[in-house]
C-alpha positions in Angstrom: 0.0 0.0 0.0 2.8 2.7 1.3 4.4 1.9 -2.7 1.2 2.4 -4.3 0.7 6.0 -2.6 4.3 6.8 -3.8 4.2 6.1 -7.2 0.9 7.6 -7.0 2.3 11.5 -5.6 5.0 10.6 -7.9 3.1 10.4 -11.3 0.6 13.3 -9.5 4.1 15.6 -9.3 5.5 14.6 -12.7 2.4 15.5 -14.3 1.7 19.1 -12.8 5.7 19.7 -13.3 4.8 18.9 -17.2 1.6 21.0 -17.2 4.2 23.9 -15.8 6.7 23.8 -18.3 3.9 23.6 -21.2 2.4 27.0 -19.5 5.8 28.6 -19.4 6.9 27.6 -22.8 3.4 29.0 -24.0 4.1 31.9 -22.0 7.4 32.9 -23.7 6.2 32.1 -27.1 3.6 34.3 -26.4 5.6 37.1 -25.1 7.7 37.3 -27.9 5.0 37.4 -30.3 3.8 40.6 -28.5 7.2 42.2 -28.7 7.3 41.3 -32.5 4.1 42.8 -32.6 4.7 45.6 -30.9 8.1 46.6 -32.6 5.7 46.6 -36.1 3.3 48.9 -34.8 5.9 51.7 -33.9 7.5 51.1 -37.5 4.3 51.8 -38.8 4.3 54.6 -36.5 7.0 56.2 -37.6 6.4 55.3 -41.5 3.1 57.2 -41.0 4.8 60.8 -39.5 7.6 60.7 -42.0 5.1 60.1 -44.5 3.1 63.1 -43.4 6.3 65.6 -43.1 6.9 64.3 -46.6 3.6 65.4 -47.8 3.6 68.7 -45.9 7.6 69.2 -47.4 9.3 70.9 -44.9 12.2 72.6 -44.6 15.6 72.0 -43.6 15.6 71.9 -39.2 12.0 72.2 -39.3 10.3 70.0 -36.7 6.3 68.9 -37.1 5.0 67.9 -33.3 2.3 65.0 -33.6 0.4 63.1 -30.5 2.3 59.9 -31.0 5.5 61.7 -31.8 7.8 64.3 -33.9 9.2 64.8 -37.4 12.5 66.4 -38.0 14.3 67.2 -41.2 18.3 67.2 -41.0 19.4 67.8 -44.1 19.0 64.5 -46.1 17.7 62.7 -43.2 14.3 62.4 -42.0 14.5 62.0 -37.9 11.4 60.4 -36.6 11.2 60.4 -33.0 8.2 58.4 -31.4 6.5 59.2 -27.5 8.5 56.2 -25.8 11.2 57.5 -27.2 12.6 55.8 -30.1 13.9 57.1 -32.8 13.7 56.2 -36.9 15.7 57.7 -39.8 14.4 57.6 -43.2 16.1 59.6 -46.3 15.1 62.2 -48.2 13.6 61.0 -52.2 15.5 62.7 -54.5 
């Protein structure tokens, strides 16, 4: 009887370890997906403003001020800088 309860806790444990690892690997796979995700969005982001300062030309150190972020023209450069933060450069079209 006292063997039967063991391999009974024992087979009880092995399964809710397995059931743990399947939700953390679920969990990362997740996680990165959101990051992926996320790291589009603010590309588009930032394609969207610099297409906007495009369309509105402006001039050289001229700086357009939008909710999600600003537009700044350096010369050749586009500088595309977004609320959390972080920055995209695009060229000017010749």
């Amino acid at each position: 009887m006292r063997r039967l309860r063991g391999n009974i806790l024992y087979s009880a444990v092995l399964i809710l370890g397995l059931f743990a690892l399947v939700f953390a690997g679920q969990t990362v796979v997740y996680q990165a997906e959101i990051m992926a995700k996320q790291a589009i969005i603010q590309e588009d982001k930032a394609l969207v403003l610099y297409n906007l300062a495009r369309q509105n030309n402006i001039d050289n150190q001229v700086q357009l001020k939008f909710n999600i972020g600003t537009v700044e023209r350096q010369g050749d450069k586009y500088l595309v800088t977004l609320k959390n933060k972080r920055r995209f450069t695009y060229t000017v079209p010749q």
